[in-house]
C-alpha positions, 0 to 999 in steps of 0.5 A, a space after each residue: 505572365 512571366 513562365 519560369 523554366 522550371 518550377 520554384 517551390 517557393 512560387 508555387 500556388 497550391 492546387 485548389 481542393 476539390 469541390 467534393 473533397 471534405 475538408 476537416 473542421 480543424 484543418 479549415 480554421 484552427 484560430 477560429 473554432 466554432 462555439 459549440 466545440 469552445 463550450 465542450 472543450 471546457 466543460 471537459 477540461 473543468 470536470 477533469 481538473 475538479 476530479 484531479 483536484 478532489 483526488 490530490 486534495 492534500 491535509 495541511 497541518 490544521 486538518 491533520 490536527 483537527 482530524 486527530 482531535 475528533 478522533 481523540 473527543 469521540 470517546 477518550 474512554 479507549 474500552 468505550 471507543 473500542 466497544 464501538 462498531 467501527 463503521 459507527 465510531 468512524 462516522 462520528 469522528 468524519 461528522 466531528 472533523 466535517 462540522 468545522 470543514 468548508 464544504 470544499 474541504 470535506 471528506 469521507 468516512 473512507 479518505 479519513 480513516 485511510 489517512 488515519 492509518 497510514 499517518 499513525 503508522 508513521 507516528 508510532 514509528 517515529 514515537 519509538 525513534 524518539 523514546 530510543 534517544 530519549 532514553 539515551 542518556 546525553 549531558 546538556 543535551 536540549 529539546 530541540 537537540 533531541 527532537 533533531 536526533 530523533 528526526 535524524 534517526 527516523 530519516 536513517 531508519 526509514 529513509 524518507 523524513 517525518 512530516 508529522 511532528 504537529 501530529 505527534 504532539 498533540 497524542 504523545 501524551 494521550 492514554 488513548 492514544 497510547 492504548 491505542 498503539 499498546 493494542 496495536 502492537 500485541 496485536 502485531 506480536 500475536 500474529 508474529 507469534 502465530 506465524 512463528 508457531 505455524 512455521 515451526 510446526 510445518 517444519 517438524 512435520 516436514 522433518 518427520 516426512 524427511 525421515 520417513 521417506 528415507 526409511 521407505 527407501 531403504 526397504 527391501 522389496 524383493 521379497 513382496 508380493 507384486 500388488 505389495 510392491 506397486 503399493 509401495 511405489 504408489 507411497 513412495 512416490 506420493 510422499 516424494 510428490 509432497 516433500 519435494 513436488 511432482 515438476 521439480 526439474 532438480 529432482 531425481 527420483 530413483 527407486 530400485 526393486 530387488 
């Protein structure tokens, strides 16, 4: 056996592992796993997929519209739908919409309604881009260039583009559905009354503070009793504390007893 003088890596056998030595399952063979390991890795890796896929499960068109008819055909009364309790309205709308679904395909009284709210938020904002080129008055214009427009501005508006056009004309024209986004919108417009009407009152009373802080500190107080003095500071300092808050690093506080 020839002996080189010096050792080539490339001719080099590796040592022998040790009898006592564990070596690892995948270390030993990794073309060649054991049965048990195949069948556990793809039940695995099926469950994950089936999850993956029922949580990204988009709505084509057809589903859209079939979703927006079980709406419309339970009760196109809107007093009779409203009077309804919601769980029980959106069960009969998730039956209806299910009765036609492949059972890969069906969906919750949750998944529903959330689709539901979300897309009709769209469509009634786009419902008023299109009444606002509508009503802009425009020679020879065409539907389709009207349709065009609305879609351009809602585009400009909202910055990502309407995907809903099927929805929009199935309930454009629908009472219900107008009821609907009427009720919607005074509803929206009594909470921004609200929230205007709570906002001007906490300004006047703040204003009515203001003054009276100011007052307070113009008082003289030399002439006060001592308890009558430290009652003072105590006031002072509590409506301070309630006007400009008690950490407020920009505050400075100087309050001078004669």
């Amino acid at each position: 056996m020839l002996r080189f003088p010096f050792p080539h890596p490339q001719f080099m056998v590796p040592p022998a592992t040790p009898s006592n030595q564990r070596t690892s399952p995948l270390a030993s063979d990794s073309r060649s796993p054991s049965p048990a390991n195949i069948s556990q890795h793809r039940v695995t890796v099926d469950v994950e997929v089936e999850e993956e896929s029922r949580q990204r499960m988009y709505y084509t068109d057809e589903e859209d519209i079939r979703l927006v008819s079980a709406w419309l055909n339970n009760s196109t009364d809107p007093v009779e739908g409203n009077s309804k309790k919601a769980a029980r309205y959106w069960e009969e709308v998730a039956a209806a919409y299910n009765e036609t679904t492949p059972s890969d395909r069906k969906r919750d009284v949750k998944l529903l309604k959330s689709h539901w709210y979300k897309t009709t938020k769209k469509i009634s904002s786009f419902n008023g881009c299109y009444n606002q080129m509508r009503d802009t008055y425009m020679s020879g214009r065409s539907d389709d260039q009207l349709m065009d427009q609305a879609l351009e501005l809602y585009r400009s508006r909202y910055k990502h583009h309407f995907t809903y056009v099927h929805w929009w004309r199935v309930v454009r024209d629908s009472p219900k559905w107008n009821a609907h986004i009427a009720a919607e919108g005074q509803a929206k417009e009594n909470k921004e009354s609200k929230m205007l009407e709570n906002k001007s009152k906490m300004m006047e009373h703040r204003s009515k503070m203001m003054d009276k802080f100011s007052e307070m500190l113009h008082v003289d107080t030399s002439k006060m009793e001592p308890w009558a003095k430290q009652a003072h500071l105590r006031a002072v300092t509590a409506l301070s504390d309630e006007l400009f808050g008690r950490d407020d690093p920009a505050l400075v506080r100087i309050i001078s007893y004669k």
